[in-house]
Each structure stands twice: as C-alpha cells, then as structure tokens.
C-alpha positions in Angstrom: -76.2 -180.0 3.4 -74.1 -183.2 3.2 -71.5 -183.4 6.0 -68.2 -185.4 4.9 -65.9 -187.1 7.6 -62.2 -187.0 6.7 -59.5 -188.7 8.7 -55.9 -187.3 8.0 -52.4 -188.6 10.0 -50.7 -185.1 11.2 -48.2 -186.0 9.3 -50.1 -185.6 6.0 -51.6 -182.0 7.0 -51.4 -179.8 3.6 -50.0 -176.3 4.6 -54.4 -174.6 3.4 -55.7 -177.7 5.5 -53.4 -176.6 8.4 -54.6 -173.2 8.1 -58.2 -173.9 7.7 -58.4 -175.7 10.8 -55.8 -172.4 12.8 -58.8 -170.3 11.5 -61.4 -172.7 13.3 -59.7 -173.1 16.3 -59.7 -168.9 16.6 -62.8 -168.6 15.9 -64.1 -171.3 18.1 -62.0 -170.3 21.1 -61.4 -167.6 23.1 -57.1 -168.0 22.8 -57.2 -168.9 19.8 -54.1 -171.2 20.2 -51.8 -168.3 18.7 -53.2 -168.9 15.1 -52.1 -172.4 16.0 -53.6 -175.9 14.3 -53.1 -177.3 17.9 -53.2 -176.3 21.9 -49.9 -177.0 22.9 -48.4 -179.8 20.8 -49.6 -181.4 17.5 -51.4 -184.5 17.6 -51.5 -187.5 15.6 -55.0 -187.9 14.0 -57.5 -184.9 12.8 -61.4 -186.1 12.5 -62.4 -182.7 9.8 -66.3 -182.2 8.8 -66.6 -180.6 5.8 -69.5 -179.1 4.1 -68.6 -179.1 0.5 -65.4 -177.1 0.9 -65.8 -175.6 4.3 -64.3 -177.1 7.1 -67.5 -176.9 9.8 -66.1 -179.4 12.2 -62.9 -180.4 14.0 -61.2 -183.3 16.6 -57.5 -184.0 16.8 -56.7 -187.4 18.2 -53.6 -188.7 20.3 -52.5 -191.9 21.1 -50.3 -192.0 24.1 -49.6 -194.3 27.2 -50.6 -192.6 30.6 -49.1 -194.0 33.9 -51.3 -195.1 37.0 -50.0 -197.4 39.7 -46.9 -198.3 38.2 -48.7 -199.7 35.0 -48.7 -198.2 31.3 -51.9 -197.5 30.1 -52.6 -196.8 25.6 -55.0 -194.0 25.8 -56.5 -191.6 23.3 -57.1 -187.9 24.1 -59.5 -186.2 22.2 -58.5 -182.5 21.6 -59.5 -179.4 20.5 -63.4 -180.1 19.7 -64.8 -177.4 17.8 -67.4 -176.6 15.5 -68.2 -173.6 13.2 -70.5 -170.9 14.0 -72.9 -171.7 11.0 -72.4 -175.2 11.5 -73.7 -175.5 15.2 -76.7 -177.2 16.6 -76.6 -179.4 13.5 -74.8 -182.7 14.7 -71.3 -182.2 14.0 -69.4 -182.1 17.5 -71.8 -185.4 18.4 -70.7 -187.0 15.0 -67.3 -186.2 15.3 -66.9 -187.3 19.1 -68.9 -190.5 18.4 -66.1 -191.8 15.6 -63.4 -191.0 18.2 -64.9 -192.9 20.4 -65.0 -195.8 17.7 -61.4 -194.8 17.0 -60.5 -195.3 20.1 -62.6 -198.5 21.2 -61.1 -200.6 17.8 -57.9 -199.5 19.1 -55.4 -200.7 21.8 -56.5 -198.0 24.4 -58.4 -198.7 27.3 -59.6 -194.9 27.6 -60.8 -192.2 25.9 -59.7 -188.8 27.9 -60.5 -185.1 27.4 -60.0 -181.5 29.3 -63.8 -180.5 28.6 -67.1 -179.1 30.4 -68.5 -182.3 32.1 -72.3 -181.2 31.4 -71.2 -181.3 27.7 -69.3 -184.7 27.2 -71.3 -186.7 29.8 -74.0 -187.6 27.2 -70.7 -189.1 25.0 -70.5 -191.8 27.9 -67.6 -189.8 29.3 -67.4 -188.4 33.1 -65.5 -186.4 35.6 -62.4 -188.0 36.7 -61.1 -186.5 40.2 -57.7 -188.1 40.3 -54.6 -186.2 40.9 -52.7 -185.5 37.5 -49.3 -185.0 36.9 -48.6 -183.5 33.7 -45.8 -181.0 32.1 -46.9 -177.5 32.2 -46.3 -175.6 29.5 -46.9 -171.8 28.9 -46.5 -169.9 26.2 -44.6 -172.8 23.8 -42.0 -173.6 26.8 -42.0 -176.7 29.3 -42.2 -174.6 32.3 -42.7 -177.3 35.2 -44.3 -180.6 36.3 -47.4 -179.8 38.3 -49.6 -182.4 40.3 -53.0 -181.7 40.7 -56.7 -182.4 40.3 -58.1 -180.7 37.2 -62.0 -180.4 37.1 -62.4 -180.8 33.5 -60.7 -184.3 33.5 -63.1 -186.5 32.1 -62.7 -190.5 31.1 -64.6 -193.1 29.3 -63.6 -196.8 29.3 -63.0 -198.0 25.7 -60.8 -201.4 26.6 -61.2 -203.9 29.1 -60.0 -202.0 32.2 -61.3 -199.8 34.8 -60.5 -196.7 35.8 -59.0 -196.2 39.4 -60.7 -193.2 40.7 -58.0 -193.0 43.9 -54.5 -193.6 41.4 -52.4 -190.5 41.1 -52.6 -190.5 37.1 -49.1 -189.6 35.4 -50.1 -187.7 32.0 -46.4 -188.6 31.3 -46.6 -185.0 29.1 -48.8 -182.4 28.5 -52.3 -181.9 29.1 -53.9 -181.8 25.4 
C-alpha cells in the first residue's frame, strides 16, 4: 500500500471527487453531513489520501481571521478529519493532520483550531481551549442565531508567533467548522 497526499483549492473540486469525499464523511460520521462534502459551509483547502484510487483519508482546511480583544487574528481550522474503515490504524489521520499543521505554520496564521476529542488531537501538539466562543449557529443549512459559549471540544495549537489568551472571549466571526 502507497498512500498519495493531494492538496486541491475547493474551488477546483471535480463533481466524483466531491462525491467521493460526501461518501467518506457518511460513513465516517454518525450525521453524515446530509450527503454533504462539508459540515456546515465549504472550506477552502482538502488534504485527500488516496490508496491507488480510493480515497482512504480526508482534512478540509480554512483560512479565516478570528477576533480576540479587539485584535484580528489569521487562523486555520482543520475540519472534518476522517479516515476510512479499511484505512484505519494505518497512519492516515496523523499524516494528514501533521501537513496541516505544516500548512498552517508556513502560513500567516498564528493558530491551528479544531472542534475535536481532546484525548485524540493532544498528541498533534493541540489542546483544550476553555474560552468563551461566539460563533453563528447554524441548524439545518440556516443561520439561526449568534450564541456565546464555551465549547469543550475547542482545541488550539500555536503555529505563529503569538499566544493564545486563555481568559479572551474568542469571536469565531462565523461558524464553528
């Protein structure tokens, strides 16, 4: 088995490769996004592994600017990490995060965030942010409200030259992702 890394701009996502990665995503999680590509809005950059033809692995990247104390913050969110069944235990998710990371740290942002299980992405270098968040909510396709609130899969890992403020109310300025 030889596992390929591809990088493609969302904007460049063929109609099959859309699908292929719909079909991960439902497999992998329990909502399955709707038979979406995506959460709750489409992203700017996918990571895909591929096994020959078969898409084993998937990360979607976003590159955004987050709010905290009045200043503007680049970030990148890492999104929608998922693996294969027959792919798993084999590397992928670990490969995958570790070039977003890279992404991410020969980029402008200062942080790499996620939504995840902190006993999972703490090996990554990442960990459990407790700030507020304000974010949009949205349910069901539909901005719905602006919420503020902690959220205990909030994780963070410095990629940039700053450091993150554990007591700032962070403003998502958006969506969770």
């Amino acid at each position: 088995m030889t596992i390929s890394i591809e990088t493609i701009n969302e904007l460049d996502l063929t109609p099959q490769t859309d699908a292929e990665i719909a079909a991960l995503l439902m497999a992998a999680f329990v909502s399955g996004f709707g038979g979406r590509s995506y959460y709750r809005q489409r992203h700017h950059l996918r990571l895909l592994a591929r096994d020959g033809d078969v898409l084993a692995g998937h990360v979607a990247l976003l590159y955004r600017a987050i709010q905290s104390r009045g200043q503007l913050i680049p970030i990148i969110g890492l999104a929608e990490v998922a693996t294969a069944s027959t792919h798993r235990g084999q590397g992928i998710a670990r490969t995958l995060i570790t070039q977003s990371l890279q992404i991410a740290q020969d980029s402008q942002a200062q942080f790499a965030l996620l939504f995840g299980d902190p006993a999972h992405y703490n090996r990554y270098g990442f960990r459990r942010a407790q700030n507020q968040l304000r974010q949009l909510d949205l349910k069901d396709g539909h901005s719905s409200a602006v919420t503020t609130a902690p959220d205990s899969g909030f994780m963070v890992a410095p990629t940039g030259h700053l450091d993150w403020d554990d007591a700032a109310e962070i403003d998502l300025m958006g969506h969770e992702f």
